[in-house]
Structures are given as structure tokens and as C-alpha cells.
VOPAGU-2260 file (C-alpha; in pm, 1 decimal, decimal comma):
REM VOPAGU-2260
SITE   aa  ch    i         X         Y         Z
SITE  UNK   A    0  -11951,4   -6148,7   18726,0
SITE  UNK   A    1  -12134,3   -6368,6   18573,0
SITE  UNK   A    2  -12440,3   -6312,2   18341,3
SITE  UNK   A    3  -12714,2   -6499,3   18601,9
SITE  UNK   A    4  -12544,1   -6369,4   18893,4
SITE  UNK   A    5  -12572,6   -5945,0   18744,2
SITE  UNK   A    6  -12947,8   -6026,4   18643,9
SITE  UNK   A    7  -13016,7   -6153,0   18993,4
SITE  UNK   A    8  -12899,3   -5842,0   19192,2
SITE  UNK   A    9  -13049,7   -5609,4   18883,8
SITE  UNK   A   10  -13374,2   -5754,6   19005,8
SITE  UNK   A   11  -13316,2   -5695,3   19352,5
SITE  UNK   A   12  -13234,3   -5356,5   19322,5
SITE  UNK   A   13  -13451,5   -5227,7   19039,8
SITE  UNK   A   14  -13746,9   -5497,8   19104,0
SITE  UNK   A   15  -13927,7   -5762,8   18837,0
SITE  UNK   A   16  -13895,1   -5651,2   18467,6
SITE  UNK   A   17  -14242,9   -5552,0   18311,0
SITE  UNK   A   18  -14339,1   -5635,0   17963,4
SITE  UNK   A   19  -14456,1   -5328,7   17772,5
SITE  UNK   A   20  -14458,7   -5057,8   18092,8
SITE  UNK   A   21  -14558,8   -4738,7   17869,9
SITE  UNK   A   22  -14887,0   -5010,5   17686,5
SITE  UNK   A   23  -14977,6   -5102,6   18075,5
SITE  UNK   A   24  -14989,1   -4715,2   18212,0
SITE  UNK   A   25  -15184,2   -4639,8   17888,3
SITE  UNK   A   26  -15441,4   -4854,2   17954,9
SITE  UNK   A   27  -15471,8   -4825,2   18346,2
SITE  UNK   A   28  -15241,1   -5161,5   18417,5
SITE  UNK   A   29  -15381,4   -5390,6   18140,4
SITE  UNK   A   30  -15275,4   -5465,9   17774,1
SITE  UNK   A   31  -15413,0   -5338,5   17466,7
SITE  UNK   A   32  -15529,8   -5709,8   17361,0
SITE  UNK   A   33  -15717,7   -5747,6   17651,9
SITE  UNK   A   34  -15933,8   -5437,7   17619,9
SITE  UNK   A   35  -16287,8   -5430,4   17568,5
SITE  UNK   A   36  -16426,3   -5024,9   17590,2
SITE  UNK   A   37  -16228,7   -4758,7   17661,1
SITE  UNK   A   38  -16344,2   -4436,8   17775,3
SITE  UNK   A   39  -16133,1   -4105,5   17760,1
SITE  UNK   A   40  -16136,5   -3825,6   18001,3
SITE  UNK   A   41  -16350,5   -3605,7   17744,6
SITE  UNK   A   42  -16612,4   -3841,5   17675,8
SITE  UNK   A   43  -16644,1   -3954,4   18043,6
SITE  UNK   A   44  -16896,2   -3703,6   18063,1
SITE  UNK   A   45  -17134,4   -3839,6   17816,4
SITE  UNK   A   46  -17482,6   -3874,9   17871,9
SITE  UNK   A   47  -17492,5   -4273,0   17771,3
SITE  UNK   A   48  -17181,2   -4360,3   17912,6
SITE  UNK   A   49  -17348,4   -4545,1   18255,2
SITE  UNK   A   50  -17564,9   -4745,2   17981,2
SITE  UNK   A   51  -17345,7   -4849,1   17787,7
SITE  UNK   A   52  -17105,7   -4967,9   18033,9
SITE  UNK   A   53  -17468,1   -5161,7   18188,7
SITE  UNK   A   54  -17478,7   -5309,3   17878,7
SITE  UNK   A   55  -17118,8   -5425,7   17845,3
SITE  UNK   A   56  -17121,7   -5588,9   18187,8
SITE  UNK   A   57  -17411,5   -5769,6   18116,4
SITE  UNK   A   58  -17256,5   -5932,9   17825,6
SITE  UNK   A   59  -16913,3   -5953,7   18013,7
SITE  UNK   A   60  -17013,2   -6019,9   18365,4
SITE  UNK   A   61  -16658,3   -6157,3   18467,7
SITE  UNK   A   62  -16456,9   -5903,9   18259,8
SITE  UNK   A   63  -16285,6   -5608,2   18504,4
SITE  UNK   A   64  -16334,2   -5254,0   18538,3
SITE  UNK   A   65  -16016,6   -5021,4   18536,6
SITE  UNK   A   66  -16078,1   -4613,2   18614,9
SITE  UNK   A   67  -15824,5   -4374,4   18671,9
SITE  UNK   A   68  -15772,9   -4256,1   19009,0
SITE  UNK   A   69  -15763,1   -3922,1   18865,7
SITE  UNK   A   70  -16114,5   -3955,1   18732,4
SITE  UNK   A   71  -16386,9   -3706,7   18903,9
SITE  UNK   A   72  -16522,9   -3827,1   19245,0
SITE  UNK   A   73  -16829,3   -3789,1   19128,1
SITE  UNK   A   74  -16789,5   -4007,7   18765,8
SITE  UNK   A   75  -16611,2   -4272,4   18979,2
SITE  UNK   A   76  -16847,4   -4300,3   19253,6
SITE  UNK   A   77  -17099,3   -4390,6   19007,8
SITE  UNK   A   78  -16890,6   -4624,4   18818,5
SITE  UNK   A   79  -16800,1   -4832,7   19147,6
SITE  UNK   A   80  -17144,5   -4824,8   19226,4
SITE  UNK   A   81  -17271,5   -4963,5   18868,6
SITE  UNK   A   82  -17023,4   -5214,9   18921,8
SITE  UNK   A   83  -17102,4   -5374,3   19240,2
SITE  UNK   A   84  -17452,0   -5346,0   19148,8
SITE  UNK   A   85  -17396,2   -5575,7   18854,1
SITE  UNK   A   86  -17102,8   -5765,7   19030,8
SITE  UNK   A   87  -16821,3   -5725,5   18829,7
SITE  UNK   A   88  -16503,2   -5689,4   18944,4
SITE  UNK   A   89  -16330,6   -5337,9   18977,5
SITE  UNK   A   90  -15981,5   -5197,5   19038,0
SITE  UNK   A   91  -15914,8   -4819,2   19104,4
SITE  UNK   A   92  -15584,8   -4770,5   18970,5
SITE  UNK   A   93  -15428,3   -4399,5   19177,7
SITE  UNK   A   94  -15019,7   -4460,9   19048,3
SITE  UNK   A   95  -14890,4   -4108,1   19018,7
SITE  UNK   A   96  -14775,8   -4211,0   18653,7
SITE  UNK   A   97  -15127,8   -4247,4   18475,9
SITE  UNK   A   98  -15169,4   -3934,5   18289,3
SITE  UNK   A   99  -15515,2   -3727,8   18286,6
SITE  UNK   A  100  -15541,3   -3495,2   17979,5
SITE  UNK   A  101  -15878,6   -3517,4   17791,6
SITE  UNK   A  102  -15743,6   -3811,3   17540,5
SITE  UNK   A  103  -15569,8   -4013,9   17801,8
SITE  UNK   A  104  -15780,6   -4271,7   17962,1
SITE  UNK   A  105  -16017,2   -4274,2   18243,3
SITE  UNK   A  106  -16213,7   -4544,7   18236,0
SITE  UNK   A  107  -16128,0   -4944,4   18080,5
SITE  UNK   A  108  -16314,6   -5233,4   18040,6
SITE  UNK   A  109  -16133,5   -5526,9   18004,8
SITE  UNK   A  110  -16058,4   -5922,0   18001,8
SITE  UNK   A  111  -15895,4   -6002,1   18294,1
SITE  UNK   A  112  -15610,4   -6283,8   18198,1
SITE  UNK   A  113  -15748,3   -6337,1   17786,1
SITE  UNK   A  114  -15689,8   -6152,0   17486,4
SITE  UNK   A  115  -15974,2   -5988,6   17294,3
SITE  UNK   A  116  -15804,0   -5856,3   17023,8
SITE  UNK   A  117  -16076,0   -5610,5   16960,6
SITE  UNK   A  118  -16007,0   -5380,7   16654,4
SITE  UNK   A  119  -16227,3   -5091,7   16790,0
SITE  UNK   A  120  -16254,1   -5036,2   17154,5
SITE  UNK   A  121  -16292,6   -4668,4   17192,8
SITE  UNK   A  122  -16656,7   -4583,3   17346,0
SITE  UNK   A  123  -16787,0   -4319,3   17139,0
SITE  UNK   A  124  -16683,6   -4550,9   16825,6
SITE  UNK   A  125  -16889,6   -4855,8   16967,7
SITE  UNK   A  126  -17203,6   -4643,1   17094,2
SITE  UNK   A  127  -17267,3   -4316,3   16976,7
SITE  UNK   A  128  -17461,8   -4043,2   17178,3
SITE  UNK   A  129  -17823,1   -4004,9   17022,3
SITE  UNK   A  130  -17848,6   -3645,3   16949,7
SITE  UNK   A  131  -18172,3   -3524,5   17060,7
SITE  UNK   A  132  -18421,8   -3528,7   16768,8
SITE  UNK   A  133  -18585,9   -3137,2   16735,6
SITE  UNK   A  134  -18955,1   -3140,7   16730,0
SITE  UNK   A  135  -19096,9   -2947,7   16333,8
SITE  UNK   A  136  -19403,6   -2791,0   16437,9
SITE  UNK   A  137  -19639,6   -2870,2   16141,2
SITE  UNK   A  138  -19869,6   -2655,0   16009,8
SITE  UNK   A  139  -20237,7   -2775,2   16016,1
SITE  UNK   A  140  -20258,1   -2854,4   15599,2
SITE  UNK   A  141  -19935,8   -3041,2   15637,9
SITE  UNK   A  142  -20107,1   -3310,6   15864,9
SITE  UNK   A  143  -20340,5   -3387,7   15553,6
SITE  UNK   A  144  -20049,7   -3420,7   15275,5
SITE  UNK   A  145  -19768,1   -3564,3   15462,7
């Protein structure tokens, strides 16, 4: 059989060869050079996380937003909703392959056909939750001298 001829029925039965499967799961059916933000399971329950995404589709209005179908209903719902609101194109990705421990990821932000070749993408990296600054009571001299 010849060489053309075994390819041909390999991709009938076993479908079109992907480039870099196990890169495309990781990040939700994109690849790595493409990425913009990525946000894991653990920190998709940050307080700035809705802002910061704003603020990346603002700058990126015709990038696309990727979230794991295994993401909370209640993290995705707003996600979809931040995303129509600011019109940018959205895929919910729900293949049974796509992991969901707390490192694996939930949410991507990415180019859709260009690469990026962003050396730091992860969220937390690119903005970092304010911690809440604690109030110092001052005593009533300490109003004078400081």
C-alpha cells in the first residue's frame, strides 16, 4: 500500500491530525503563543479578576475569550456577561478532556489567529490583588509630630 494511499484512510478513520493536542487542551483549544491572560481555577475567585479582564478587553476588543466548561456557573455567567457587554467574542469550551484541578485553567484570553508571544500571561503575575490597607488608629499627639 502505498504511503499516500495508508495516510488517506488513517485520516478517515482516526480524523485530521492536530498540531500540539496536549498545548491546545492546556490552554482551552488555543496555543500558548497566542495567549494573552490566563486565569487558573484557584485564582478564578479573586476579587479583581472581572476588572482586570474589563481592562484587557478594552485594550483587546477583537481578542477571544476561552473558559472552561467546568468553571462555576456562577464565575461563567459573569464572564459571558462581561463579554457581550464589551463585545468580544467568547467560546465555552465543555470537551470532557480539559482538566479542572486548582492549577489547570479556567479562564483564557487570547489572539484569535496571531501570535503574542507574551512571556508572562498568568493573571495574578500581570495584576496583583490589592490587599486591603489596615487603618493605625493614631493617638491624638501623633497628629501634631507625624
Amino acid at each position: 500500500m502505498s504511503l499516500n494511499l495508508e495516510n488517506h484512510l488513517n485520516q478517515g478513520l482516526y480524523g485530521t491530525p492536530q498540531v500540539n493536542p496536549d498545548e491546545r487542551r492546556k490552554y482551552l483549544g488555543t496555543f500558548r503563543e497566542r495567549v494573552d491572560l490566563t486565569v487558573t481555577f484557584d485564582q478564578s475567585q479573586a476579587d479583581n479578576l472581572l476588572d482586570a479582564l474589563a481592562a484587557e478587553m478594552d485594550l483587546h476588543p477583537d481578542y477571544l475569550l476561552l473558559i472552561n466548561g467546568k468553571l462555576a456557573d456562577s464565575i461563567s455567567s459573569k464572564l459571558i456577561h462581561l463579554a457581550t457587554s464589551k463585545r468580544v467574542a467568547f467560546k465555552l469550551n465543555s470537551d470532557s478532556t480539559l482538566k479542572n484541578g486548582p492549577q489547570d485553567f479556567a479562564v483564557v484570553f487570547c489572539a484569535k489567529k496571531e501570535a503574542l508571544n507574551k512571556t508572562e500571561v498568568d493573571f495574578l503575575t500581570c495584576y496583583p490583588e490589592k490587599s486591603p490597607q489596615k487603618s493605625v488608629k493614631k493617638d491624638f499627639w501623633q497628629h501634631f509630630f507625624n
